[in-house]
Structures are given as C-alpha cells and as structure tokens.
N, C-alpha and C positions, 0 to 999 in steps of 0.2 A: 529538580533539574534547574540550575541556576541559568543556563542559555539554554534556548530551544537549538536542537539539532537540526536543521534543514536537509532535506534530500530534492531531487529532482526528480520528478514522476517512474521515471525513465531507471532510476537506482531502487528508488520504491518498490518499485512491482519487481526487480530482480530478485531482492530482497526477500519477498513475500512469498516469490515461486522457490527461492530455495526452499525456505522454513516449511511452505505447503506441499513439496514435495520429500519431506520426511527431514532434512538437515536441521540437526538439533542449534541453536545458537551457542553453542559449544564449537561445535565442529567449523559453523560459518566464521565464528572468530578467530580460528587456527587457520582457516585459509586465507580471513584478510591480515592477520599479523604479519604471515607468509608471505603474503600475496601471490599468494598459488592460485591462478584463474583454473587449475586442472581439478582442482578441488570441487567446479562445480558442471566438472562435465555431466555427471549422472542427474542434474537437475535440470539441463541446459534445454531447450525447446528452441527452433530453427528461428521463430521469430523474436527470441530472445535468451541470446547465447550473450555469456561475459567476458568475450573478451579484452572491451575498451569498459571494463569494470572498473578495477584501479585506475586505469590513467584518467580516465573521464571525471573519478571521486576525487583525485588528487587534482586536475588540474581546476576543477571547479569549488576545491575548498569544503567535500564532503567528508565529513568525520565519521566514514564507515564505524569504525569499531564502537566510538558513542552512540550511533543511532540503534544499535544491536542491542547496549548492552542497558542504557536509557531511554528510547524510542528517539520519533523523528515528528517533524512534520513536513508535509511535501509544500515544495512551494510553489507550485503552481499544476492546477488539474485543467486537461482537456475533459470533454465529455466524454469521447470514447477511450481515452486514458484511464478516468476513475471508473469505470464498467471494468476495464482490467485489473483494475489494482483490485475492486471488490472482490474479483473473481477467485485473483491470487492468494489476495491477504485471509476469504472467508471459505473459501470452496465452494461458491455461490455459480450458476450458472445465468447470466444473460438471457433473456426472456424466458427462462424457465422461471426461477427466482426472485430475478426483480429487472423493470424495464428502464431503460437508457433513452429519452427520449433529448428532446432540442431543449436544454439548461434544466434538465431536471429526470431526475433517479427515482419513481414509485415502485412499489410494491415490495421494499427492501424489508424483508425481515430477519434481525438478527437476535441473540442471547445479549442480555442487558452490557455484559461486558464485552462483549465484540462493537456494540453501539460505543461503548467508552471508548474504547480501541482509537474507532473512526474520528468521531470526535476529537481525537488529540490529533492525530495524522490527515486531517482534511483539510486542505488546501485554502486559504483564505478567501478565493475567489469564489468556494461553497457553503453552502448553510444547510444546517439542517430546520428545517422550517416547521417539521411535521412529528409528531410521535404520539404515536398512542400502544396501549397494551396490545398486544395477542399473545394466543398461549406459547408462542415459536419466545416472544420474551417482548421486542417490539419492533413496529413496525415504522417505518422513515420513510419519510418526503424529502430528498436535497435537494436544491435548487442554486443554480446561478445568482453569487450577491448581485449581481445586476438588474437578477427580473425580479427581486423583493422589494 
C-alpha cells in the first residue's frame, strides 16, 4: 500500500457491520461504485444506518473503495468507539469477550490474524501494549498512547 487509507471511526464500524453481517466486499464495492445507500438496508441497524455514507466519505476525503479493497486505518478511536468497531469488525461481545474500561481494552482475545487485522486499522491514539499466547490464538492489552 503506497499511502495508508484513512477512515473516520464512524465509516469504520459501517464498514465492518456490513462485512459482519454477511456482505461480501464484492457486493460492498458495487454499492459504493453505485453509491446506492439501498444496498445496505439489510445490514443497516437503527444506531447505525448509512445514509450520510457517501456524502460524509466524499465530503471528508475517504476513499471508500480503497479502504475495501486495500484496508484502512481509522484515525482516530474514542473508547467506546473501538469497543464497537471490535465488536463489528471481530464478532466479539463487550464484557462478555473482552472489557472496555477508562483508556484501556483487556481480556481481548483474537486468531493471530484478526490481531494483524487490528494492528493495521488501530487508531494512532492506541497501542497495543500487551500480547501473550492462548489457545483462542492471543490475547491483547490496548491502551491509550497517553497512559503509556
């Protein structure tokens, strides 16, 4: 990837709840070529429906179709933001899975390559501070670059 692709949290996790709820990146890139926002009714959830999908990609300079077909990385994560995008992006549940506390994510365990995943798409303002094996594949500490 010669420039990283930036997304906003907020396109992120759109992003994520398509893919997680079954939309191949085939079909998500026929509806942004389109931009057919009707493309993602069947994914759409009331607290996160796309209507100001496009205009908000366009007007803020995000290159939907490269983030899809190259990744992304977001740029910038709230705490309760990256608890959602985990949830989206891994099918992961909130205090069942792994906990959301004040600048810091424990008990996150993912497949080596969903950790890769994170790692490219996490936010600048997080780190991952912590990793050690479990049989799940491993397990992650993030943390606010501020409280390191």
């Amino acid at each position: 990837m010669s420039t990283e692709i930036k997304l906003s949290q907020s396109t992120a996790i759109r992003l994520e709840q398509a893919r997680g709820k079954g939309m191949s990146d085939a079909e998500i890139l026929r509806a942004i070529q389109a931009k057919d926002v009707a493309a993602f009714d069947a994914v759409s959830e009331e607290d996160y429906k796309y209507d100001e999908f496009f205009s908000y990609a366009d007007e803020h300079g995000e290159n939907l179709e490269a983030a899809v077909q190259e990744g992304y990385r977001i740029t910038f994560n709230t705490r309760g933001g990256l608890g959602i995008w985990i949830e989206k992006a891994f099918g992961l549940q909130p205090e069942r899975d792994f906990t959301v506390g004040e600048g810091v994510v424990t008990g996150l365990k993912l497949k080596p390559e969903q950790a890769e995943v994170l790692a490219k798409r996490l936010a600048s303002n997080w780190v991952i501070t912590d990793s050690r094996d479990v049989p799940e594949g491993q397990e992650l500490i993030l943390k606010l670059r501020a409280l390191v």
